[in-house]
N, CA, C and O of each residue as an XYZ file, in Angstrom:
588
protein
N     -80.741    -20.814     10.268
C     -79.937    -21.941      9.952
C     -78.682    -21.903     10.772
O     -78.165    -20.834     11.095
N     -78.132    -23.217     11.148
C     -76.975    -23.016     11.601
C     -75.742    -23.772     10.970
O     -75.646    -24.904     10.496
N     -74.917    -22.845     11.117
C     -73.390    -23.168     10.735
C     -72.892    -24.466     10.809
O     -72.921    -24.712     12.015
N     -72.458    -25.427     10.237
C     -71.758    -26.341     10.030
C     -70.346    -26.391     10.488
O     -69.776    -25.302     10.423
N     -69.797    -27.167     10.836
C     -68.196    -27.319     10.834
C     -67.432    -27.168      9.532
O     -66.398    -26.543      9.294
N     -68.306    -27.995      8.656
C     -67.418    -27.878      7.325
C     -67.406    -26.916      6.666
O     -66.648    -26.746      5.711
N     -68.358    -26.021      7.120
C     -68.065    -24.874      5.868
C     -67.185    -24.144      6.214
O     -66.962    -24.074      7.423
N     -66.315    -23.283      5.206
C     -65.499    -22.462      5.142
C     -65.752    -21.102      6.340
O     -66.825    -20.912      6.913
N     -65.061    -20.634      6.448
C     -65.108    -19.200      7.458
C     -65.050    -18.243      6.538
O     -64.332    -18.425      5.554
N     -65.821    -16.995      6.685
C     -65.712    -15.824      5.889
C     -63.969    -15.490      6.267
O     -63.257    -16.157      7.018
N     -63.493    -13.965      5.305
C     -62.096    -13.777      5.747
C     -62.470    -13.212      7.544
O     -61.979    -13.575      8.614
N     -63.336    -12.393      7.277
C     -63.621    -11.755      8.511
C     -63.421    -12.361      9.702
O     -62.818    -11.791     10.610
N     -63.862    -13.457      9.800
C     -64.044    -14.258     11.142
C     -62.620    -15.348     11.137
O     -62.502    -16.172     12.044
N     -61.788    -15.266     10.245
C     -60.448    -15.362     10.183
C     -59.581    -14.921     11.009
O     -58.764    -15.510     11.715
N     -59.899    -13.486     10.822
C     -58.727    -12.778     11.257
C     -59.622    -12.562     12.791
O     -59.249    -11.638     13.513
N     -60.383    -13.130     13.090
C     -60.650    -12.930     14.732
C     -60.491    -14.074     15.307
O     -60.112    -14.037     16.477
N     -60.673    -15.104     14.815
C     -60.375    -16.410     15.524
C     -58.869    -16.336     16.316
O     -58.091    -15.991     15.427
N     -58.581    -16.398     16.792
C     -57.294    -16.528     17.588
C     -56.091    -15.755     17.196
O     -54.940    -15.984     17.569
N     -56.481    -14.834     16.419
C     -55.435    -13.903     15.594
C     -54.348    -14.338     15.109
O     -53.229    -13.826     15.093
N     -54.910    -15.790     14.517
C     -53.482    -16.827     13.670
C     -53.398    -15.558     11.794
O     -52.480    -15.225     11.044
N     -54.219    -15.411     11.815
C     -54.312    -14.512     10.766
C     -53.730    -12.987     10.440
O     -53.019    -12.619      9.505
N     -54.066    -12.536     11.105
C     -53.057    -10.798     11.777
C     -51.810    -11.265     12.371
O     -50.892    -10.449     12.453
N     -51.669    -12.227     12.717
C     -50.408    -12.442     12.946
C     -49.572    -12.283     11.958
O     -48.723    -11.410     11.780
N     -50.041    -13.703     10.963
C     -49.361    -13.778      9.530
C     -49.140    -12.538      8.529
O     -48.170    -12.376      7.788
N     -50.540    -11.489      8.712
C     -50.075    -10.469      8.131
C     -49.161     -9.379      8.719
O     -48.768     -8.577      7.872
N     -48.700     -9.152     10.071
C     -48.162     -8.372     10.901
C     -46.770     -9.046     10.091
O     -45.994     -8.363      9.423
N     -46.656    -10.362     10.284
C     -45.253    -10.823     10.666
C     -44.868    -10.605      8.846
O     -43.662    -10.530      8.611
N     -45.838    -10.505      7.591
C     -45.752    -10.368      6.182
C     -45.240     -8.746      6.203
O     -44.400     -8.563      5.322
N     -45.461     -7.850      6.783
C     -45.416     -6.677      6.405
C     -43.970     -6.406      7.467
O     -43.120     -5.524      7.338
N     -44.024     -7.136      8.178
C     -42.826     -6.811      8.940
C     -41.414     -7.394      7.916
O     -40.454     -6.635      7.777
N     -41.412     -8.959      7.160
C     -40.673     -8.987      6.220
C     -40.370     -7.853      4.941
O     -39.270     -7.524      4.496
N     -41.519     -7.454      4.583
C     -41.639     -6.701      3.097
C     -40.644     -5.637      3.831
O     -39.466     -5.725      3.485
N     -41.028     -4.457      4.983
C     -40.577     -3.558      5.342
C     -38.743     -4.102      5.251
O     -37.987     -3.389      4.591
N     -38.254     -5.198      5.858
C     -37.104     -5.494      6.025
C     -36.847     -5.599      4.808
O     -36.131     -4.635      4.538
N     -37.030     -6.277      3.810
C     -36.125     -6.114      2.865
C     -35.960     -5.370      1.612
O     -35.189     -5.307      0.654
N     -37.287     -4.712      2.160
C     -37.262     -2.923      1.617
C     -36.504     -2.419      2.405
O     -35.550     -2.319      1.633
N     -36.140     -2.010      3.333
C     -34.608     -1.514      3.535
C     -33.486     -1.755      3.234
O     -32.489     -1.034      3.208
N     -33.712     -3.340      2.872
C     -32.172     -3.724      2.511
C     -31.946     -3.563      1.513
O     -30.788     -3.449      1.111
N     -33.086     -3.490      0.691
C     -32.541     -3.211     -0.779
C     -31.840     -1.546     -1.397
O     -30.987     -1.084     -2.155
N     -33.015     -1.110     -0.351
C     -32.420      0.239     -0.577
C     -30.897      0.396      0.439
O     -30.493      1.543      0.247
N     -30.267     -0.094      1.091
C     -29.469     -0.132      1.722
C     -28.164     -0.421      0.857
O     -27.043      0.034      1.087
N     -28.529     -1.263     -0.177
C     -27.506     -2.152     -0.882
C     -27.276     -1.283     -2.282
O     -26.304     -1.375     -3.031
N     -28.650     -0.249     -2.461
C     -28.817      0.642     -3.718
C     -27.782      1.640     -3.497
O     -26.944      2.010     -4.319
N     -27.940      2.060     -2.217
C     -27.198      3.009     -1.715
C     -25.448      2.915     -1.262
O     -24.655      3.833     -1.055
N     -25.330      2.023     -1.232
C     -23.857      1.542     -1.370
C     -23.652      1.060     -2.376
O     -22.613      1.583     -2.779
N     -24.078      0.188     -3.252
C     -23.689      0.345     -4.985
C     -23.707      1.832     -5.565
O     -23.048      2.069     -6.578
N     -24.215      2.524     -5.139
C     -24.030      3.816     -5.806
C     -23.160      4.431     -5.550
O     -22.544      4.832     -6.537
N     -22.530      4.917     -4.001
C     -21.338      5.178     -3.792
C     -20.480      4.647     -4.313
O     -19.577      5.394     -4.690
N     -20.269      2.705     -4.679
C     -19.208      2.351     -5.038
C     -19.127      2.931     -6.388
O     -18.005      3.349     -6.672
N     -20.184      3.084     -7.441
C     -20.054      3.436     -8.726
C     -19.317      4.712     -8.604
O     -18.289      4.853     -9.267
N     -19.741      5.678     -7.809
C     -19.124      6.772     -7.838
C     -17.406      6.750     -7.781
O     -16.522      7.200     -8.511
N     -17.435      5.982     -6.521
C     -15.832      6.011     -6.473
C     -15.043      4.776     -7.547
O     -13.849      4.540     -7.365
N     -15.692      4.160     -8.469
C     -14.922      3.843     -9.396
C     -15.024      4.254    -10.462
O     -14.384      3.756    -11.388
N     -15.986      5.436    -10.654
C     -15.667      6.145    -11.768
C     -14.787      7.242    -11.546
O     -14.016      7.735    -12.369
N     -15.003      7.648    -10.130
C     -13.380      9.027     -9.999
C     -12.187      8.300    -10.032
O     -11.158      8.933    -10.268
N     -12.114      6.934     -9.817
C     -10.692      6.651     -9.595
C     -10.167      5.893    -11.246
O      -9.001      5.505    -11.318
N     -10.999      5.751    -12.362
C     -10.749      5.433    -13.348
C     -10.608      6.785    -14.188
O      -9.733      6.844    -15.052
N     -11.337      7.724    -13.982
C     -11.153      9.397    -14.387
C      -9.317      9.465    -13.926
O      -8.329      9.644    -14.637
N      -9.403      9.321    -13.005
C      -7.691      9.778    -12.093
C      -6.730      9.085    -12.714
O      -5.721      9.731    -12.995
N      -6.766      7.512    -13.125
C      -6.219      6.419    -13.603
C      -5.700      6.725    -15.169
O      -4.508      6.756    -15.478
N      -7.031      6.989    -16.286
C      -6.776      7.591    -16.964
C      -5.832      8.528    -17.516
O      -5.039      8.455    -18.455
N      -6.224      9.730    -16.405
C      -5.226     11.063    -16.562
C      -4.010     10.940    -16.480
O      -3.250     11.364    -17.351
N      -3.594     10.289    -15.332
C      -2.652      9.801    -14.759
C      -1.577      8.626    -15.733
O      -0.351      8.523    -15.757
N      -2.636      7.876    -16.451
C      -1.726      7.032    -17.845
C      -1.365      7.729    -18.698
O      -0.272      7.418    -19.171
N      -2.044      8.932    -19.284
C      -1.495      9.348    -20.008
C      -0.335     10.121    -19.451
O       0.688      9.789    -20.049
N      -0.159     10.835    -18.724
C       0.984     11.718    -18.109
C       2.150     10.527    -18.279
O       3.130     10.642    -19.015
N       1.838      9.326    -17.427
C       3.011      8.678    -17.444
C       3.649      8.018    -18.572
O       4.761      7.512    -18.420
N       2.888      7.965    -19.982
C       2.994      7.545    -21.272
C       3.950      8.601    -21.520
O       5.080      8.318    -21.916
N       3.531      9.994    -21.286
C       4.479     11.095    -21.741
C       5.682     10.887    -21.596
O       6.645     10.723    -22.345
N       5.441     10.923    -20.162
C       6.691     10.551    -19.235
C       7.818      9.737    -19.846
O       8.916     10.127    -20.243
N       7.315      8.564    -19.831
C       7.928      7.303    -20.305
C       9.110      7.723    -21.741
O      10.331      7.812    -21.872
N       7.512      7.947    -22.899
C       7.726      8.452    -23.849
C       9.288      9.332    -24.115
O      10.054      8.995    -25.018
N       9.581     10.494    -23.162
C      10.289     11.111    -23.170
C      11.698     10.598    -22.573
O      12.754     10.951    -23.098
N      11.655      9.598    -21.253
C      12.396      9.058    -20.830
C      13.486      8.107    -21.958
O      14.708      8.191    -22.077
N      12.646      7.342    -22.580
C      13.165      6.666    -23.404
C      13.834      7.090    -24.675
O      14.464      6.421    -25.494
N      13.458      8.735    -24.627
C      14.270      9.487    -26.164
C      15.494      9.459    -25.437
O      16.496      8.997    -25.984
N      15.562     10.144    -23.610
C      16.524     10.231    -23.315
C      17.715      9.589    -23.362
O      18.810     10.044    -23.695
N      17.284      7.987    -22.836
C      18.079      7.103    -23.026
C      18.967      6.589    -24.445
O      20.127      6.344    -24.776
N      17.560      6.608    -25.033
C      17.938      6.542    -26.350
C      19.368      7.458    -27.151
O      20.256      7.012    -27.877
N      19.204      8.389    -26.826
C      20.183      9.448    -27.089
C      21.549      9.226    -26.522
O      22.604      9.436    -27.122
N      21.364      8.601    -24.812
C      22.378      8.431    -24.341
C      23.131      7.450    -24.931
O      24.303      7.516    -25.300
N      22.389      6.569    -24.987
C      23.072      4.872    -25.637
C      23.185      5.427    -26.938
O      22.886      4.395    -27.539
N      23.400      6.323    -27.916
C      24.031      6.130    -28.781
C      25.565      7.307    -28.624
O      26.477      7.314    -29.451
N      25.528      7.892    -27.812
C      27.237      8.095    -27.488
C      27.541      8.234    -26.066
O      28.031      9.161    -25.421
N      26.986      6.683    -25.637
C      27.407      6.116    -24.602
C      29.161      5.762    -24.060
O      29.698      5.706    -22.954
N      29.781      5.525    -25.868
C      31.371      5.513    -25.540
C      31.843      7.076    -25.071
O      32.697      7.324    -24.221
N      31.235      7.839    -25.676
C      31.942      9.459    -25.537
C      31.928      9.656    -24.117
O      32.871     10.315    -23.677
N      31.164      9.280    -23.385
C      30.927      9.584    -21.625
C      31.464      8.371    -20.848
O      31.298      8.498    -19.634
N      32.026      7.298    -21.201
C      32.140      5.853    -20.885
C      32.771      6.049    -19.522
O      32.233      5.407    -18.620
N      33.873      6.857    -19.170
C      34.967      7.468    -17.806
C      34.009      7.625    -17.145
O      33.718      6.756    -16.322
N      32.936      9.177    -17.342
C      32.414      9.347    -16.754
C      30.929      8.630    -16.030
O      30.549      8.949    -14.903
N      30.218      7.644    -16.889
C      29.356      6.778    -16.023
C      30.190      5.434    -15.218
O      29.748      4.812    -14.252
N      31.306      5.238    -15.811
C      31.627      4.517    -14.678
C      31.935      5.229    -13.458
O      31.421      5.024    -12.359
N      32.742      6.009    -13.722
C      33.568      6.235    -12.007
C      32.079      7.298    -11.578
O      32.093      7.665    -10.403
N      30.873      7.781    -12.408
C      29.813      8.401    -11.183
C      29.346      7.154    -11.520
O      30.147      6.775    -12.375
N      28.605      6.373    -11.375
C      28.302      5.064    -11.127
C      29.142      4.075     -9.821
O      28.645      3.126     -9.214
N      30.105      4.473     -9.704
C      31.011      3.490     -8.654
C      31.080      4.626     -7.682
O      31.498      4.136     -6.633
N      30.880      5.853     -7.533
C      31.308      6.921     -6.306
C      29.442      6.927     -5.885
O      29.124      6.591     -4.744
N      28.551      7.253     -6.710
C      27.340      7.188     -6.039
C      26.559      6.169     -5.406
O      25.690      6.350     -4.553
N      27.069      4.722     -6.059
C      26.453      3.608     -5.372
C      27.081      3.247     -4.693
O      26.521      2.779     -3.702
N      28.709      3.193     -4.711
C      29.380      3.023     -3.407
C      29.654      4.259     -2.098
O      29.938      4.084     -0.913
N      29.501      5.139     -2.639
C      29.270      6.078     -1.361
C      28.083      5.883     -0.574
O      28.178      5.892      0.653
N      26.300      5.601     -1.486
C      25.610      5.689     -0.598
C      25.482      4.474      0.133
O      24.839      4.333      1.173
N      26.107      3.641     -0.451
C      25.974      2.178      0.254
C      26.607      1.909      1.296
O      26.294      1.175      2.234
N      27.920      2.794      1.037
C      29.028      2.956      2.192
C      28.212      3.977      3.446
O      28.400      3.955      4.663
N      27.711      4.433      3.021
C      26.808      4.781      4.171
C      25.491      4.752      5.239
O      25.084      5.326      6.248
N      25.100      3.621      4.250
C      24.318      3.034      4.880
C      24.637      1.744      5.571
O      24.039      1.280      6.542
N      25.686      1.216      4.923
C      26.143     -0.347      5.362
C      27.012     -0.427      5.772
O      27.190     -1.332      6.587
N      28.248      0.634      5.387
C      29.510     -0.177      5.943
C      30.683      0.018      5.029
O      30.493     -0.587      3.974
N      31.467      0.452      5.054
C      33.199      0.879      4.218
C      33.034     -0.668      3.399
O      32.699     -0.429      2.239
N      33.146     -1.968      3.608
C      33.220     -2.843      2.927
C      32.111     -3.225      2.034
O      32.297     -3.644      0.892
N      30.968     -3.072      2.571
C      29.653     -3.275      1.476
C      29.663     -2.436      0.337
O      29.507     -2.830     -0.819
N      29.911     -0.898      0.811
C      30.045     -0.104      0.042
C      31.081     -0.107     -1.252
O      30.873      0.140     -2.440
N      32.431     -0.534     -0.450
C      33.244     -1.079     -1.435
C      32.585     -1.968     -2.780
O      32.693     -1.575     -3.942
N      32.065     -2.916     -2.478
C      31.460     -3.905     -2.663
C      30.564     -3.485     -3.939
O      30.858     -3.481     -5.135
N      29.467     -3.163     -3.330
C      28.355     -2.005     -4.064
C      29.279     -1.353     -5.670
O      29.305     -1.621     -6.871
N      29.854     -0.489     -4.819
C      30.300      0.296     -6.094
C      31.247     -0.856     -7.018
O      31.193     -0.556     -8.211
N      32.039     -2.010     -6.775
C      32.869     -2.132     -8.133
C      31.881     -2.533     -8.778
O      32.187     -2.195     -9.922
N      30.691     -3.128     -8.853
C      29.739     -4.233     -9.136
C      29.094     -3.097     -9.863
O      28.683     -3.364    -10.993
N      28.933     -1.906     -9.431
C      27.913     -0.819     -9.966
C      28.967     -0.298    -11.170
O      28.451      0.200    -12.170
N      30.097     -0.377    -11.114
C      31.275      0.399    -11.995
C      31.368     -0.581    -13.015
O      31.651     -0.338    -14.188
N      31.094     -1.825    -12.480
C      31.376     -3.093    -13.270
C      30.043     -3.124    -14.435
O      30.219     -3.226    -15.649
N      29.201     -3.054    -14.013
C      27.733     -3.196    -15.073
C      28.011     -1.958    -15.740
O      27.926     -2.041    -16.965
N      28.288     -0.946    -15.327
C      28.407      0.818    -16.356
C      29.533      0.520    -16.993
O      29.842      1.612    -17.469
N      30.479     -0.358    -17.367
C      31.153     -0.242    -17.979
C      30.922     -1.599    -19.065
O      31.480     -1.891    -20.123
N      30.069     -2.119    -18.445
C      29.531     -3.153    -19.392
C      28.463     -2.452    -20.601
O      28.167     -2.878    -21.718
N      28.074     -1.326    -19.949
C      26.724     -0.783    -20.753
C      27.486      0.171    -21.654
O      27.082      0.181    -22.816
N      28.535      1.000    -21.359
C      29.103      2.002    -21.733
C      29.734      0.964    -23.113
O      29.245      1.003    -24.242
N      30.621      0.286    -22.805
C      31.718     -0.316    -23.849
C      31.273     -1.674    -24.352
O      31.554     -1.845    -25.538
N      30.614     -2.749    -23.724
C      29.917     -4.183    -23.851
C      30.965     -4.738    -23.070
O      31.800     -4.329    -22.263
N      30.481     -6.291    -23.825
C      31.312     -7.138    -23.168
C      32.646     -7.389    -24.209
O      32.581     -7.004    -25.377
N      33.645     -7.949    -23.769
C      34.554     -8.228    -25.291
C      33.832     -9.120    -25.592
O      33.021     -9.626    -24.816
N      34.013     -9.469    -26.808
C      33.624    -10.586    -27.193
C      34.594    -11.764    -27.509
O      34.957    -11.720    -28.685
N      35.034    -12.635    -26.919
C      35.937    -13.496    -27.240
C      35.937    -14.518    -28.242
O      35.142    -15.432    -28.021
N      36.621    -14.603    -29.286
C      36.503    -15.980    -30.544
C      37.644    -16.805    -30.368
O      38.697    -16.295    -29.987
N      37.575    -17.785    -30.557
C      38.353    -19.297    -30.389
C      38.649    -18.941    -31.781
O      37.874    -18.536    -32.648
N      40.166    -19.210    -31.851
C      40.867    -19.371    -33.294
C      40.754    -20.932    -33.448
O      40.248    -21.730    -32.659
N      41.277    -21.140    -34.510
C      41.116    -22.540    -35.061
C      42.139    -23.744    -34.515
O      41.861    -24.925    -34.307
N      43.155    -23.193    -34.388
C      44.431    -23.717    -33.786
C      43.544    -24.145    -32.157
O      43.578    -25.337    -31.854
N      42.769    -23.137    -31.150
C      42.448    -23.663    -30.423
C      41.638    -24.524    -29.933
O      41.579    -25.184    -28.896
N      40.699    -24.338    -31.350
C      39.333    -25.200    -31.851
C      39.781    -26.753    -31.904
O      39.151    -27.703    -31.440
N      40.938    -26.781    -32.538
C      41.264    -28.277    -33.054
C      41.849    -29.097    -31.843
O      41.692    -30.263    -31.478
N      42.756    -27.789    -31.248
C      43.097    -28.868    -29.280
C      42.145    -28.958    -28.612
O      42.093    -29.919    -27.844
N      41.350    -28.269    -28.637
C      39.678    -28.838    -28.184
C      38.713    -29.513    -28.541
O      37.786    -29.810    -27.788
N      38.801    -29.838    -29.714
C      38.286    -31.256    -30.749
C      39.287    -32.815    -30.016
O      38.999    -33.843    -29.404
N      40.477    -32.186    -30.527
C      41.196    -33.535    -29.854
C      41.427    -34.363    -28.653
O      42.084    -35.400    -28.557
N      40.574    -33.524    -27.496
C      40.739    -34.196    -26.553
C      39.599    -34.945    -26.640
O      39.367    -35.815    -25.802
């Protein structure tokens, strides 16, 4: 018997006809291979990154707590200070006005420095003593109503 046009081709005689067939599978296995590398490519650098954000959240960690301590302790200091802040009041101003105006004076200039320090003497003596507090008597209240 002989073969027809219409009938189908076995696979066999597929993949010999003009090698449209081995092609398709050459060029199929040549994809799979590619992005089987890439995946493992991409596995392999997500994994490093995991690594290095779990050492640097380990470090982060450690590191918060130390500075909680830190803090922690800083703030008794202060704390302590600001409550006999008047007893030392001389002394944070005028070291307050000789250290910020000396180093300023030395980095900038006899007048900056000037500068620097009253402003630095000026806030330490705001912190040390406050501000006054000024009240309007009534007598001045009422010439200030009347205008």
């Amino acid at each position: 018997m002989t073969e027809s046009n219409d009938t189908p081709k076995s696979s066999e005689n597929m993949e010999s006809v003009g090698g449209v067939s081995n092609g398709w599978t050459k060029a199929r296995s040549t994809m799979k291979s590619g992005i089987k590398s890439g995946v493992d490519g991409l596995n392999d650098v997500l994994a490093s990154s995991e690594v290095q954000y779990t050492s640097i959240v380990s470090r982060l960690s450690t590191s918060s707590i130390y500075m909680r301590r830190l803090g922690e302790r800083s703030m008794g200091h202060l704390v302590r200070y600001y409550s006999v802040r008047r007893d030392y009041g001389v002394e944070a101003v005028v070291g307050s006005t000789v250290v910020i105006g000396g180093l300023t004076g030395l980095r900038r200039g006899r007048i900056q420095g000037a500068a620097a320090g009253i402003l630095a003497g000026s806030l330490a003596y705001g912190f040390a003593y406050g501000l006054p507090q000024y009240t309007v008597d009534e007598k001045a209240e009422k010439q200030m109503g009347s205008r």
